[in-house]
C-alpha positions as a Python dict, from the first residue, in 0.01 Angstrom:
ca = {
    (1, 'X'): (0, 0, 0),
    (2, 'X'): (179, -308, -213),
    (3, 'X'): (186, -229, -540),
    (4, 'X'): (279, -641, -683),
    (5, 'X'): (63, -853, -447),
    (6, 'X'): (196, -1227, -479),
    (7, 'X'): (-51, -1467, -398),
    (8, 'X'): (-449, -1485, -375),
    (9, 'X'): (-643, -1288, -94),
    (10, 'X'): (-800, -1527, 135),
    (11, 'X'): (-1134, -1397, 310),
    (12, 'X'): (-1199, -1522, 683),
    (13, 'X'): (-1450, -1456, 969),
    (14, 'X'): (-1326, -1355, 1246),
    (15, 'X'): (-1319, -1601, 1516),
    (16, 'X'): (-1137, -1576, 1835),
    (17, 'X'): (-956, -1339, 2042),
    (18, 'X'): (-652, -1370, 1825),
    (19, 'X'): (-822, -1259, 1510),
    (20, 'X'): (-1032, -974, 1662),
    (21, 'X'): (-667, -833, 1788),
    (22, 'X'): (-533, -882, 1405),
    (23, 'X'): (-922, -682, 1290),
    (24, 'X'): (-835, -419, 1508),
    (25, 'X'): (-413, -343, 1464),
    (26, 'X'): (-472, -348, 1124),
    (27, 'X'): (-591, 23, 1103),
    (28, 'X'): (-320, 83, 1310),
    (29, 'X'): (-59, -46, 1066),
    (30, 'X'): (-207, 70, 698),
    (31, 'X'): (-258, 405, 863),
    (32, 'X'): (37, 465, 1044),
    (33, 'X'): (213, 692, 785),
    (34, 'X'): (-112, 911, 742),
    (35, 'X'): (-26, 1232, 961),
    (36, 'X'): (-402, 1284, 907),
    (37, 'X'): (-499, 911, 1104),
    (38, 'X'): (-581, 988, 1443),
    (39, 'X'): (-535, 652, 1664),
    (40, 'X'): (-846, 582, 1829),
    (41, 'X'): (-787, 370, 2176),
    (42, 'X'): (-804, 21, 2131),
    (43, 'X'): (-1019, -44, 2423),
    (44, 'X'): (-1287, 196, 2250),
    (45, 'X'): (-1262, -18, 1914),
    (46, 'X'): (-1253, -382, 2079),
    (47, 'X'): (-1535, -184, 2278),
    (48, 'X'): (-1728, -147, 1934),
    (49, 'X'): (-1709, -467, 1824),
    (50, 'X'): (-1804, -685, 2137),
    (51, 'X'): (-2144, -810, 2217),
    (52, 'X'): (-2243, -704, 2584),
    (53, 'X'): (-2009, -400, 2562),
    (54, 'X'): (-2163, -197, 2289),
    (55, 'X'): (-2550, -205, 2330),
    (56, 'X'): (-2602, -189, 1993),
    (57, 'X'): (-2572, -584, 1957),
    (58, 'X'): (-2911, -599, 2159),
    (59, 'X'): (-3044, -491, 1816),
    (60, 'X'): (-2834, -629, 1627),
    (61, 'X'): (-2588, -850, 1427),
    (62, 'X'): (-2233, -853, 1255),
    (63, 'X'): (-1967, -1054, 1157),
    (64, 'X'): (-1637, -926, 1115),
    (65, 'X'): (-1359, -1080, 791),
    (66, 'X'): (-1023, -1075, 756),
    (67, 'X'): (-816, -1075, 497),
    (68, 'X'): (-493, -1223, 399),
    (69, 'X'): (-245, -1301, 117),
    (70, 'X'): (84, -1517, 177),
    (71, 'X'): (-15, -1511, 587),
    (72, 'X'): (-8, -1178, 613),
    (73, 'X'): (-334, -1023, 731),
    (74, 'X'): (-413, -729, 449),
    (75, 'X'): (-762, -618, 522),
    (76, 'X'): (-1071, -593, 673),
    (77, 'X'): (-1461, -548, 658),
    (78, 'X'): (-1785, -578, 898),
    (79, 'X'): (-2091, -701, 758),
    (80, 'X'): (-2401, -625, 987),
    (81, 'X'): (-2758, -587, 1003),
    (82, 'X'): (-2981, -349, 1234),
    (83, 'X'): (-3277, -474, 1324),
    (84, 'X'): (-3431, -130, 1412),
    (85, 'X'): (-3340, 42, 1081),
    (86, 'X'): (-3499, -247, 910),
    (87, 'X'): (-3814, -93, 1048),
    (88, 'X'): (-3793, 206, 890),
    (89, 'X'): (-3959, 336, 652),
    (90, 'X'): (-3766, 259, 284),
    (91, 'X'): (-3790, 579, 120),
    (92, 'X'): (-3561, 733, 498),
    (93, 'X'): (-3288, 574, 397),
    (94, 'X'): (-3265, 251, 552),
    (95, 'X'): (-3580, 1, 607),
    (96, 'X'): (-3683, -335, 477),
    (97, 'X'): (-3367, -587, 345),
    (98, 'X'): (-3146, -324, 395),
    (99, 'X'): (-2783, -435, 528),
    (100, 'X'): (-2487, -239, 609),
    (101, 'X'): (-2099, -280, 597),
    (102, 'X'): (-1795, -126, 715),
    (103, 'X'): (-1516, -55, 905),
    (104, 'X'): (-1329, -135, 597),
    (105, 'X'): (-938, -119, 504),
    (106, 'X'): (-723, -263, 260),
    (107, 'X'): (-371, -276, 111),
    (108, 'X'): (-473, -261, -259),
    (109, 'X'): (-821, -277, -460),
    (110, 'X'): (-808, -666, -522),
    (111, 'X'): (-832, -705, -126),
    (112, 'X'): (-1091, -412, -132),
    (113, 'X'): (-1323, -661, -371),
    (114, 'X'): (-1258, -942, -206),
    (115, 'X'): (-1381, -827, 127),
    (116, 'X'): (-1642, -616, -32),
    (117, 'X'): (-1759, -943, -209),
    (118, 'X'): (-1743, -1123, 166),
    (119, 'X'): (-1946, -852, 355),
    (120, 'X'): (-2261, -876, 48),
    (121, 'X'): (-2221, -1233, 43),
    (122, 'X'): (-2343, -1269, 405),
    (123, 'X'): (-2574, -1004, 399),
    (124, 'X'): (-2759, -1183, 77),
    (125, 'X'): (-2714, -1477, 311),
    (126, 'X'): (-2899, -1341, 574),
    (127, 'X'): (-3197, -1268, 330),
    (128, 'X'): (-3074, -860, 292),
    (129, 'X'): (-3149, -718, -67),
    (130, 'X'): (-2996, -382, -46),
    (131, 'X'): (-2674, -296, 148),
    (132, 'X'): (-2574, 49, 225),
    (133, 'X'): (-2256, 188, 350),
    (134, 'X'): (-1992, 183, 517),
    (135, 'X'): (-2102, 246, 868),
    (136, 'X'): (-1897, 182, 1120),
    (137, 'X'): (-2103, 41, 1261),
    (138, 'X'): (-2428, 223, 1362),
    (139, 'X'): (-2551, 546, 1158),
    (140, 'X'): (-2454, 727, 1527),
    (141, 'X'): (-2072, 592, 1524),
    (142, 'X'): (-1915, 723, 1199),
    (143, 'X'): (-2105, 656, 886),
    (144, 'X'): (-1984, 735, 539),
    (145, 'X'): (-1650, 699, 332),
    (146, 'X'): (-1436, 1047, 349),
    (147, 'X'): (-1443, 1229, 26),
    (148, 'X'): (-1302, 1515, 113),
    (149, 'X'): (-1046, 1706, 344),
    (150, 'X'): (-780, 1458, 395),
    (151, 'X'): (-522, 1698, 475),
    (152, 'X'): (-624, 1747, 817),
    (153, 'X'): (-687, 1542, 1105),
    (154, 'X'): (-1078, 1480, 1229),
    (155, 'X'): (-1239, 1615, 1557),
    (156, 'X'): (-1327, 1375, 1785),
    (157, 'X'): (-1613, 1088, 1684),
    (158, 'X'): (-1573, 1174, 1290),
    (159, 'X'): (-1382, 891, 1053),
    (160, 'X'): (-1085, 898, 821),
    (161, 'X'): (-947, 696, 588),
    (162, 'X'): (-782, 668, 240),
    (163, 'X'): (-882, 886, -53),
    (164, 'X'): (-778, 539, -269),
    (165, 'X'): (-1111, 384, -111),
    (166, 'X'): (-1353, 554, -294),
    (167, 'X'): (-1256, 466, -666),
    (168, 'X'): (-1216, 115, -515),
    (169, 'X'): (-1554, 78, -319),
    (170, 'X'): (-1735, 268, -698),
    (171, 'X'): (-1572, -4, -868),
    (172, 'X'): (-1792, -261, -662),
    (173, 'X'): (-2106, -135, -842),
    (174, 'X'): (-2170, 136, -544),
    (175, 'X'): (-2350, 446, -612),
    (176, 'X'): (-2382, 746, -394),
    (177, 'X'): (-2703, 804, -181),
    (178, 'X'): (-2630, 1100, 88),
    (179, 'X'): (-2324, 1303, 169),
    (180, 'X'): (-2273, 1423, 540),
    (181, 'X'): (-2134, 1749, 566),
    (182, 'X'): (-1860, 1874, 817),
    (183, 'X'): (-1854, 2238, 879),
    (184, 'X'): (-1557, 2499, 1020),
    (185, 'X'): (-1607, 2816, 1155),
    (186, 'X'): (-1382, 3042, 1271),
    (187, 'X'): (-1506, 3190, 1673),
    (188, 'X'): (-1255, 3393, 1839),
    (189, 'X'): (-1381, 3703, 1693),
    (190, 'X'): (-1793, 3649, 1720),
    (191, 'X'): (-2055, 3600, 1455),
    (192, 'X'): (-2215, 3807, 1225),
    (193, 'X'): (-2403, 4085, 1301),
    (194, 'X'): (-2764, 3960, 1169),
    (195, 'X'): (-2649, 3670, 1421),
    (196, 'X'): (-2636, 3913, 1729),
    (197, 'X'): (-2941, 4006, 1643),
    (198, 'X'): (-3111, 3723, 1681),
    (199, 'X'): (-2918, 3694, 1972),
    (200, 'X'): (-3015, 3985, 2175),
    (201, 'X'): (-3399, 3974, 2050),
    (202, 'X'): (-3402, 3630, 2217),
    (203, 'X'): (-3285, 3754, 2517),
    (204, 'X'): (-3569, 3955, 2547),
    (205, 'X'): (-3833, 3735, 2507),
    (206, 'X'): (-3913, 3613, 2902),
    (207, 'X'): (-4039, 3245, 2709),
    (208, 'X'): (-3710, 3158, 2634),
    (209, 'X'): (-3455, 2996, 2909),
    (210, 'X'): (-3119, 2847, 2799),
    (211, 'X'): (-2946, 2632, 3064),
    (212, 'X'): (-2598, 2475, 3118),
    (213, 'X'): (-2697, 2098, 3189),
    (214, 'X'): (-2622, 1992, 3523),
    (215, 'X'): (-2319, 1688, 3583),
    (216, 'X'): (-2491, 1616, 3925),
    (217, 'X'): (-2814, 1543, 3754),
    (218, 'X'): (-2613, 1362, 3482),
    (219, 'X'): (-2811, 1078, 3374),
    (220, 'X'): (-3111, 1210, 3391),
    (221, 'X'): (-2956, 1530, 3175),
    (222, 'X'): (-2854, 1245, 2925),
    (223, 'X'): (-3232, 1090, 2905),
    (224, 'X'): (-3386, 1419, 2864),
    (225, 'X'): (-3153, 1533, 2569),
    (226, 'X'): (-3151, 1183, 2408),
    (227, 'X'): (-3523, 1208, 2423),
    (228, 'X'): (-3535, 1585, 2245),
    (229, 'X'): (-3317, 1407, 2025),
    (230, 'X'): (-3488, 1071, 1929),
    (231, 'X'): (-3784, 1334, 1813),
    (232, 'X'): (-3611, 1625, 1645),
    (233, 'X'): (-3422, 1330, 1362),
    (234, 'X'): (-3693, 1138, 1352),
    (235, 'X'): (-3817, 1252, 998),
    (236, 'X'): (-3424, 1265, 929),
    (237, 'X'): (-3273, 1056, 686),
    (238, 'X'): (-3052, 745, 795),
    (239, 'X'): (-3265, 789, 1131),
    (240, 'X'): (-3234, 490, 1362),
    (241, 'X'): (-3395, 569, 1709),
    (242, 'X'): (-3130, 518, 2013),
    (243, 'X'): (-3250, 265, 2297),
    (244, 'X'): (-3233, 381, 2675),
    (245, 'X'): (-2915, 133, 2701),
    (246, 'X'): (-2780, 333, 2413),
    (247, 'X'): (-2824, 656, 2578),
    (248, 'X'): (-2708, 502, 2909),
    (249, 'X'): (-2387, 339, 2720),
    (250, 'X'): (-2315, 712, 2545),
    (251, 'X'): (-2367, 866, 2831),
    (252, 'X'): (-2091, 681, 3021),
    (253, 'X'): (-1892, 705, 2781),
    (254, 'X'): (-1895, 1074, 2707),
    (255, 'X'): (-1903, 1151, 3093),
    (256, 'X'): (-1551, 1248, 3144),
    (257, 'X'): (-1531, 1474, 2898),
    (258, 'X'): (-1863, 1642, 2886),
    (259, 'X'): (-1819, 1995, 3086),
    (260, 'X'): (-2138, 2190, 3167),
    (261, 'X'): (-2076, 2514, 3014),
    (262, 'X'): (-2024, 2355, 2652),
    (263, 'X'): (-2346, 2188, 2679),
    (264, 'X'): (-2699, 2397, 2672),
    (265, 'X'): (-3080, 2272, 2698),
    (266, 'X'): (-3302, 2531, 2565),
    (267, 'X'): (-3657, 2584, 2726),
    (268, 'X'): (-3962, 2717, 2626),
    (269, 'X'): (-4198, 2818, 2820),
    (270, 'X'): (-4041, 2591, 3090),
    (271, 'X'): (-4053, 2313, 2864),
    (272, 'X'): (-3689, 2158, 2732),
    (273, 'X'): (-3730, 2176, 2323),
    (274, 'X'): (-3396, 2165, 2226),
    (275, 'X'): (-3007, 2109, 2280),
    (276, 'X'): (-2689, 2142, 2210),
    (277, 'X'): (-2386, 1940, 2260),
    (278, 'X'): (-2035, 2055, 2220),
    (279, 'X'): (-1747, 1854, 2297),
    (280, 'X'): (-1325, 1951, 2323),
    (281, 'X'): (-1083, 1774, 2052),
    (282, 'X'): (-958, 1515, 2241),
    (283, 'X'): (-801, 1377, 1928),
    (284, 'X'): (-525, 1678, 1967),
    (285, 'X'): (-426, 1442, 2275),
    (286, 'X'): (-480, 1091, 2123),
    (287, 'X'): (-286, 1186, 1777),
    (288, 'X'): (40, 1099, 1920),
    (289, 'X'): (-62, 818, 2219),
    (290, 'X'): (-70, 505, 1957),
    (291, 'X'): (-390, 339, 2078),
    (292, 'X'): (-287, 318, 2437),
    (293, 'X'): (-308, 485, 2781),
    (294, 'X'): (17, 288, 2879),
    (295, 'X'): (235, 333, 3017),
    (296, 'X'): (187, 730, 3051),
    (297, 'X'): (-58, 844, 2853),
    (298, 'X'): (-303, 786, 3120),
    (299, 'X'): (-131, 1050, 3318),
    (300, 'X'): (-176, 1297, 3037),
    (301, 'X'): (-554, 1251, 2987),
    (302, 'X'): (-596, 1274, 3351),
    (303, 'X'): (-436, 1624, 3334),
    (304, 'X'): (-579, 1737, 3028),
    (305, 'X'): (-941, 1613, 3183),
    (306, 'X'): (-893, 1870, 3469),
    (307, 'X'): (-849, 2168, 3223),
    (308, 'X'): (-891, 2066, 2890),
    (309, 'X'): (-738, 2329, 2629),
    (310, 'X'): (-909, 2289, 2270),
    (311, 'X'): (-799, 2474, 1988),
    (312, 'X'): (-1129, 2320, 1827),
    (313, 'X'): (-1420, 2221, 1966),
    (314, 'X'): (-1658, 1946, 1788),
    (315, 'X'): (-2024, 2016, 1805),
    (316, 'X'): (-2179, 1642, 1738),
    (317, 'X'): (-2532, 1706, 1787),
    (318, 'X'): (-2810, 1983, 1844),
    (319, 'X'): (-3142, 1912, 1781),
    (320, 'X'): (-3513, 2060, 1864),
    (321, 'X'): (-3813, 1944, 1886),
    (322, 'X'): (-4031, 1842, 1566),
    (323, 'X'): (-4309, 2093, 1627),
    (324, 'X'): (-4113, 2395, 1639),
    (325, 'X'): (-3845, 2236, 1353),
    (326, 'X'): (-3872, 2486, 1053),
    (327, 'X'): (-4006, 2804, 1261),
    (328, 'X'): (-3845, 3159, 1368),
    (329, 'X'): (-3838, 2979, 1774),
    (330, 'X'): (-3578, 2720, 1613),
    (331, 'X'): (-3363, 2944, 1493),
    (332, 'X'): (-3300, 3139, 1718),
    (333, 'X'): (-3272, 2887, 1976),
    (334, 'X'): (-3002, 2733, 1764),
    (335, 'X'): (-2852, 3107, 1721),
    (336, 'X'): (-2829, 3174, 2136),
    (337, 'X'): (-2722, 2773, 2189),
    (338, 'X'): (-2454, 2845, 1944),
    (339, 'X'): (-2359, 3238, 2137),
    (340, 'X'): (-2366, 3080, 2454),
    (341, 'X'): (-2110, 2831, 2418),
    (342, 'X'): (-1895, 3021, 2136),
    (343, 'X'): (-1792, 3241, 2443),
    (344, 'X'): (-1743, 2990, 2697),
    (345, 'X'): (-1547, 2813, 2454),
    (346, 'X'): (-1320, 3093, 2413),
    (347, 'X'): (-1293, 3211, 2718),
    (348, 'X'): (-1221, 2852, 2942),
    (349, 'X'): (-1126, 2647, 2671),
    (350, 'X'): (-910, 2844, 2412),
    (351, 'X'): (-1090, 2741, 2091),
    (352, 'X'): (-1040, 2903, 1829),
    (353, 'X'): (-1240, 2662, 1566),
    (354, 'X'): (-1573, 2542, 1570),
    (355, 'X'): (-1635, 2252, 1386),
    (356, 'X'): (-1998, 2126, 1326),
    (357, 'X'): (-2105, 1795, 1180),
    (358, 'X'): (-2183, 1633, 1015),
    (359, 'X'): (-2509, 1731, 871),
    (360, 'X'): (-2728, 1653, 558),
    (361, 'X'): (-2665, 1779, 269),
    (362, 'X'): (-3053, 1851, 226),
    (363, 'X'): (-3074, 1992, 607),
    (364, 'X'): (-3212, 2283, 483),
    (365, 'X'): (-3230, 2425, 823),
    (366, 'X'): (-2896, 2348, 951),
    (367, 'X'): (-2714, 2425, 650),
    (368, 'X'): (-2846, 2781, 679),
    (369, 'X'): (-2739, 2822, 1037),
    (370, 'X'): (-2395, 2706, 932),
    (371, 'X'): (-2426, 2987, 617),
    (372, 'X'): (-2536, 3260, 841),
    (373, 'X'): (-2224, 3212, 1095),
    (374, 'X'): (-2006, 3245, 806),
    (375, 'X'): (-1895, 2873, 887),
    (376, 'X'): (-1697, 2648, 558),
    (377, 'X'): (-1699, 2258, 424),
    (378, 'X'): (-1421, 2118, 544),
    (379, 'X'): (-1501, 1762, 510),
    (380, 'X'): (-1721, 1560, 342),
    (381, 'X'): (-1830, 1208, 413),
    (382, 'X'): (-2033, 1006, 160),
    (383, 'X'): (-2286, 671, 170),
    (384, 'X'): (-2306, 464, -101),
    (385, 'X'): (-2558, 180, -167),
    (386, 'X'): (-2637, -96, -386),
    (387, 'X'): (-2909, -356, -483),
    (388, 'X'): (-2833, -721, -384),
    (389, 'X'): (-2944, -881, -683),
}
């Protein structure tokens, strides 16, 4: 970070295939000396921020700045609105004249204002009277600024980024409105006892079914877990529902590394109520591979696709149904789900960690599984908002 900045910070939209290349290497280079950063692939990010790639543009709209002082670029921010969100109801978190920002770095806190002052600027423009953020850049990608547990690297699909951005994004005016909480848990050894409990007395119970999903049945796996999911966080704050070519885009591109016995669909009385996704690190591959598949990293995710090994595994979402949310069925769904893949994960993967996240801090019920299993905070992400005045 430059501590004597020479001239003025200039503020930019990006336009052109040159300046979405300088929006996305820019992570790249303030990050670089973070052993924390994990390098996502480029093709994922340019992914992200290209209408008729990422589905999300078919509900809605951003527009990307740059920064730069003396030529050089030194930061960057996305300013965007979601249509759908603005159709929530207000008091969920997001609804009417609410916009959003994100994907935000910069050298020093006089580029941090200057963006920040960019990204409100168009949302006012734009007829917004609230933003809220960062989100980067749908509430499903990775929302909220990293508060705490910098000192280790993320799990795949969770954020990081400099512990100087939150006394710099404060100093805009921004006051926090939700944390999301990351959890550890230790799962070589098994869960409590109360746990196995729970366990084995839904094992006897001939209503109950929990599956492995099925990769020859894969997109029609996706719709039916994207659909348990669109209803059990509907009442959830921050909700935004996903749209089929959401669930079709995620789908695709979760496919390679979604493997059937990390992934459970619970039924109930034949009926699918609820789910549980699990997914290996992949960022304990992509840590060292810069960005880019080339010239041999391709080779290595190839071979680690075959047989992944995972000393932590990532569970990114679980959900069940509303009408059984908040009852004795959930929970101990949630409790065999959890079982069920805790020894598979073991066993074919290696794991050793679980991490699940990130949840609500006032998720009553999933911050009591997480208690019960003994699991730990080991991250903290937090969403900050603001009136438009």
């Amino acid at each position: 970070m430059s501590a004597h900045p020479a001239g003025p910070v200039t503020i930019h939209p990006v336009e052109g295939k040159h300046d979405k290349r300088e929006f996305v290497e820019l992570a790249f280079r303030l990050n670089r000396g973070d052993p924390a950063w994990v390098p996502p692939l480029k093709g994922e990010v340019f992914a992200l921020l290209t209408p008729g790639k990422n589905p999300w543009f078919e509900h809605g709209k951003a527009q990307f700045f740059l920064a730069r002082r003396d030529g050089r670029t030194v930061g960057r921010i996305s300013a965007h609105i979601d249509f759908l969100a603005l159709e929530q109801p207000a008091e969920q978190g997001m609804g009417p004249g609410t916009g959003n920002w994100g994907l935000i770095e910069a050298e020093d806190a006089e580029t941090a204002h200057a963006l920040i002052v960019a990204a409100e600027d168009w949302l006012r423009s734009q007829g917004m009277h609230r933003a809220l953020g960062p989100l980067s850049i749908s509430i499903w990608d990775e929302p909220g600024l990293l508060i705490e547990g910098f000192d280790t690297p993320p799990t795949i699909m969770l954020g990081h980024n400099s512990p100087l951005y939150r006394a710099w994004i404060e100093a805009e005016g921004y006051r926090p409105v939700k944390k999301l909480i990351n959890y550890a848990v230790e799962i070589i050894d098994g869960f409590p006892p109360l746990v196995n409990r729970i366990v084995a007395a839904g094992e006897r119970n001939e209503r109950i079914r929990i599956r492995r999903v099925d990769k020859r049945r894969f997109d029609a796996e996706a719709r039916l877990i994207m659909g348990i999911l669109n209803d059990a966080w509907s009442d959830n704050w921050g909700f935004v529902p996903l749209t089929d070519s959401e669930i079709a885009y995620i789908g695709k591109k979760l496919k390679d590394i979604v493997f059937e016995d990390l992934i459970r669909v619970a039924e109930v009385d034949g009926e699918a109520v609820a789910f549980m996704i699990v997914l290996p690190n992949i960022n304990e591959l992509l840590i060292d591979m810069d960005g880019s598949l080339l010239p041999f990293n391709w080779a290595r995710l190839l071979w680690w696709l075959r047989k992944p090994k995972s000393r932590r595994l990532r569970v990114p979402l679980m959900g069940v149904v509303k009408r059984l949310q908040n009852s004795r069925m959930a929970s101990t769904l949630a409790f065999m789900m959890i079982e069920y893949i805790r020894r598979d994960g073991v066993a074919h993967y290696g794991a050793q960690q679980g991490d699940i996240g990130w949840v609500l801090d006032d998720n009553q019920g999933m911050n009591a599984v997480a208690e019960a299993i003994d699991a730990t905070v080991n991250r903290v992400y937090q969403l900050y908002d603001k009136p438009l005045a």
